[in-house]
N, C-alpha and C positions, 0 to 999 in steps of 0.2 A: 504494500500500500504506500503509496505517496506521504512525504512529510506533512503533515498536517500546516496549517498558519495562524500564529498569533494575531489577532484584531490590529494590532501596529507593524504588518508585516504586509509590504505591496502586493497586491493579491495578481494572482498569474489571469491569463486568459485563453478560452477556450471558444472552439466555431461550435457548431450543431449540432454540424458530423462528427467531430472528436468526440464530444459525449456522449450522443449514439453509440458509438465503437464498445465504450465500456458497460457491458450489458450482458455482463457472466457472472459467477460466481465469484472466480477470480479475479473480477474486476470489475463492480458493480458502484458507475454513479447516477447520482439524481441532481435534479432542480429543485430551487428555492426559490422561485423568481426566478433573475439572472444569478441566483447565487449558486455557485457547484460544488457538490460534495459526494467525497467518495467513500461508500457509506461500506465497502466492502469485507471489513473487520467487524462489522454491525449485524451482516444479516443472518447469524446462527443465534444473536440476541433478541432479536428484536423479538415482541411477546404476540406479533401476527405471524411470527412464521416466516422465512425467508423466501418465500415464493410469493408474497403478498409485494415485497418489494423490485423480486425482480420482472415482476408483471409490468412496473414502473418505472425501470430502470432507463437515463438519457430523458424522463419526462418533469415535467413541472410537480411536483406532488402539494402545493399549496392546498388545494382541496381539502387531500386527504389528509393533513396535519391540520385544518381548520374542523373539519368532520360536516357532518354525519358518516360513518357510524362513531366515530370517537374524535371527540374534540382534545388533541393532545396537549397536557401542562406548560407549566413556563419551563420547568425542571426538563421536560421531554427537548424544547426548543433549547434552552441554555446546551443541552448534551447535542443536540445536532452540530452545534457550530464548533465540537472537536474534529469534524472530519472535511469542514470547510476549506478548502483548496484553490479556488476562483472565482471568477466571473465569466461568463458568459457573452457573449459577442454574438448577438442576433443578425449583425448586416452581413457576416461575413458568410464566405460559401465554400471553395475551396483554397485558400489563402493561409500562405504557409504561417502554422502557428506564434513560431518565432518572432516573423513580422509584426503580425498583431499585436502582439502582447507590447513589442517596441513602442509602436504608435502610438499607443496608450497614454494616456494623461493621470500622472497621479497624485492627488493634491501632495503638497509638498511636507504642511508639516499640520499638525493638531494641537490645539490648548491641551494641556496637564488634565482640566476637568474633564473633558470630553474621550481622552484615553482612559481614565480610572473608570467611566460609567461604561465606556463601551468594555472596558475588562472582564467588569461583571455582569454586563446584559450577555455576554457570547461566550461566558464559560469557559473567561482564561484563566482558568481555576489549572490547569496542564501549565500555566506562564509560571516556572521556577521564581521568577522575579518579582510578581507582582502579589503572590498568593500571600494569603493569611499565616501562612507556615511554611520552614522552608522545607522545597519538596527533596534535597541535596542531603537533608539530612533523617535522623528516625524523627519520627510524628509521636511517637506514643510519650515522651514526657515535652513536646510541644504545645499537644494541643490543649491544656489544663490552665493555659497562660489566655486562653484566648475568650475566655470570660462570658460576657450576654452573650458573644458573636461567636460562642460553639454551635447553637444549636441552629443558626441558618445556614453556618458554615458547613454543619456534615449532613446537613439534608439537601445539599447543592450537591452530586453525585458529577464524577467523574468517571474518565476510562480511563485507569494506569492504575498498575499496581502498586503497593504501599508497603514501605519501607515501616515496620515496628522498632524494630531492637536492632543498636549497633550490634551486640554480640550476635556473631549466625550460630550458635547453638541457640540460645532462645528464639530466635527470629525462625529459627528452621523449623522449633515446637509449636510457630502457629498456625502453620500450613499443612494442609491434608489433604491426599488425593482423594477421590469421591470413593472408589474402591477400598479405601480401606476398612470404611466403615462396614460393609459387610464383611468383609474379611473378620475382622476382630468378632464382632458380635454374635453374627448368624450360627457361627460351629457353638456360642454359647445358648443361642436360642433351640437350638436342635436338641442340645444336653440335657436343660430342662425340662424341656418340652417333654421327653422319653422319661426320665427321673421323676418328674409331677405325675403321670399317667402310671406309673408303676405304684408311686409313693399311694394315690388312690386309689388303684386295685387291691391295695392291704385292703380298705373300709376300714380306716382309723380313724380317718379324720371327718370331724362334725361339726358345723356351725352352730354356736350355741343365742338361741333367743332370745330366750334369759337363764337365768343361771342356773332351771331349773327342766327347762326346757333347749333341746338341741333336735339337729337333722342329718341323717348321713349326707356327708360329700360322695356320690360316687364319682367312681371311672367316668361313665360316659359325660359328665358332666365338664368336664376340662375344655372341651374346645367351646363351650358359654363362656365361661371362664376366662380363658384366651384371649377371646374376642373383647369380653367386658375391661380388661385389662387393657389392651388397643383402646377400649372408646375411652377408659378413662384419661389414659396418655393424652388423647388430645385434646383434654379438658385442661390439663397439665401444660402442655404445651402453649393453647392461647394464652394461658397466667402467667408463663413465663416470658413468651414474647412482649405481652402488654405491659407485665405490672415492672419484670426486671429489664427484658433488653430497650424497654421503651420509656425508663423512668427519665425525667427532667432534672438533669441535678444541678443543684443550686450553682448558679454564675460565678460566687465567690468561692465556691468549693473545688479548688484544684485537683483532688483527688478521686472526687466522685464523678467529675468530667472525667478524667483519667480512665479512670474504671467504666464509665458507660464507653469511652472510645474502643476500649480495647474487649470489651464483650460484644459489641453488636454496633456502635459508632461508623470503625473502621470500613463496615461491609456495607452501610449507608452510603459511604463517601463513596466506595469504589465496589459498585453492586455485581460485576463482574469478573471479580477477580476469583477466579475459577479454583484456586486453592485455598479459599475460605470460605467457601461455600457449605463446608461439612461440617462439625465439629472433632479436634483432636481427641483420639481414643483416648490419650492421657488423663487428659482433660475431665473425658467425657465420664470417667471410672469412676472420679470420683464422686459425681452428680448419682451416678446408677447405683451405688454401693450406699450412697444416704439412703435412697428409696427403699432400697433393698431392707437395710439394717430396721428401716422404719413399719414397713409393713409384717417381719419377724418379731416387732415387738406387740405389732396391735392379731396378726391372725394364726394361729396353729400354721405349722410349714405346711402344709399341702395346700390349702389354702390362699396362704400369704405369698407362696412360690410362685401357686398358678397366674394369680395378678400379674407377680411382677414377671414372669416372662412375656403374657402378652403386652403389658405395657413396653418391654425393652424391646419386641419386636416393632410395636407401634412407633419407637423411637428411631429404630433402624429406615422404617415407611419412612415418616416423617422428613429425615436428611437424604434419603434418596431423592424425593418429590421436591426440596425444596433446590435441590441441584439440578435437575429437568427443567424446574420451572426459570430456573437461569440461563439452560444451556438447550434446554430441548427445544422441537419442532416437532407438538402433538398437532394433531388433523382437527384440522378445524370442523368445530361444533360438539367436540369430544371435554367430557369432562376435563382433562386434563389443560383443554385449550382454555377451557373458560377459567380456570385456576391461575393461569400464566398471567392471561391477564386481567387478573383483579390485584395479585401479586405486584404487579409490575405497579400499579396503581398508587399500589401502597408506598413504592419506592420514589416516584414521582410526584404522589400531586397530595394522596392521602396517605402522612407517614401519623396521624391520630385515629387508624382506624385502619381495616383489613386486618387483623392478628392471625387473624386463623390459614395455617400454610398447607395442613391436607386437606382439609374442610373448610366450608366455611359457616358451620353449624353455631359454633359457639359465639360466634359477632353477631345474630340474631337476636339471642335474650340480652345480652348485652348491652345493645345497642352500638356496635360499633360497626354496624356495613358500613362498606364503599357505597354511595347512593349513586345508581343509576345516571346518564347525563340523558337528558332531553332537549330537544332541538326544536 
């Protein structure tokens, strides 16, 4: 892909034809007006689907970023103009690029003010030099200095990945490939799974109603079990997304900005960074093994096991889906498509509402759907 351009950086120019041309996969631009961008690192992101774009590809797509069917955010447009690359040359026909671009007039210089606004209306948030933070260096005891101006700041989403930790052993511990998460887990969910089912073919284990009254647990009853374990996970899961990776901490609190950057912050800023997409098995151990230790104290093990496997598998679902819903290209009109994007939504326009990342059952009692756009 083509170097991208800074808002203070003299924009090249292209004929008709030229961007006609680029209209693959591998080399996929569009229109903005006369504005050109080469959206080609974009289209395995994008929450339509990469076929949505290159149906459009060398066309004007103003339309479709004004909508119907979807009117896209300021946040959607701010991130367009990382892959902004020229302008467009309407009069020309066959006329050799080079030329054109020469003949070109470009104003000469800009007032101070009008490069700061134009910085941050086009999302030279990628500009080393002008950004809130320097991008040269780690972010994670950065960004706790940046006070009221953290939380516009990491809801302005870029494309690049992010520097945490000078040290690369800790910097190495915050990234995960998607695969590993079943790796680690699934041989433990299969363990249980067979141990639970055994443990209840004893007929040992009873839930008691009161303390005077109880009911066998059978065998056959595991895969209810299972399942209820899955639904309760993502009762789990909304609470954690909303109440912790989505907590507002106080401006003066250097720490607790800290802390909200480096749980869920980071993945706000740079919602594509394909290796934080999961959570660290390290990490993750030790969240499963509270649950764990938690639900051994309140239910008889056969019982208290069978939960928490299907919750741990629920949690396995959970990081697979939420990495799809980043990287994948479901078929439109498929459950999975309509998840991408309400998700996307969330990352965009509504970061106070969408929690729910398998479902979206629990932001109903709540109150926190995404509300529909009407035209």
């Amino acid at each position: 892909m083509k170097n991208k351009m800074s808002p203070s950086v003299s924009p090249r120019f292209f004929s008709e034809k030229e961007v006609a041309k680029h209209c693959t996969k591998d080399s996929c631009w569009v229109l903005l007006g006369t504005r050109v961008y080469d959206v080609t690192g974009f289209l395995r992101m994008h929450p339509g689907g990469e076929a949505l774009i290159l149906r459009r590809s060398g066309k004007d797509i103003s339309g479709e970023i004004e909508g119907p069917p979807h009117r896209h955010s300021e946040n959607a447009r701010r991130w367009m103009e990382q892959y902004y690359i020229g302008e467009l040359d309407r009069d020309s026909t066959d006329e050799d690029t080079e030329t054109l671009r020469q003949r070109k007039k470009i104003p000469e210089s800009t007032t101070e003010e009008e490069e700061e606004t134009s910085a941050i209306n086009k999302c030279s948030k990628v500009d080393e030099e002008t950004d809130l933070v320097d991008w040269r260096k780690p972010l994670a005891w950065q960004v706790g200095y940046l006070g009221e101006k953290y939380d516009t700041w990491v809801h302005q989403p870029v494309d690049r990945p992010i520097r945490l930790f000078g040290n690369d052993f800790f910097e190495a511990n915050t990234k995960t490939s998607w695969y590993m998460v079943p790796i680690v887990w699934m041989p433990l969910v299969i363990y249980l799974s067979w141990y639970c089912y055994a443990l209840l073919a004893q007929e040992r284990t009873r839930l008691f109603i009161t303390s005077d009254y109880s009911i066998l647990v059978h065998k056959y009853s595991f895969p209810f079990i299972f399942m209820l374990g899955m639904f309760l996970w993502s009762f789990i899961e909304y609470c954690i997304h909303r109440f912790v990776f989505h907590m507002r901490p106080p401006a003066h609190n250097y720490y607790l900005i800290t802390l909200h950057f480096l749980l869920h912050g980071q993945h706000h800023k740079s919602p594509f960074d394909g290796s934080r997409l999961v959570f660290p098995p390290s990490l993750a151990a030790i969240v499963v093994g509270a649950f764990y230790l938690i639900l051994m104290q309140l239910m008889s093990e056969g019982l208290g096991t069978s939960l928490f496997v299907g919750g741990l598998c629920g949690y396995v679902v959970y990081d697979m889906i939420h990495y799809y819903l980043h990287y994948g290209s479901p078929r439109k009109g498929s459950y999975l498509y309509g998840l991408k994007a309400y998700h996307v939504k969330h990352h965009f326009e509504h970061q106070r509402a969408g929690f729910g990342i398998t479902t979206t059952f629990w932001d109903h009692p709540f109150n926190t759907v995404i509300p529909e756009q009407t035209f």
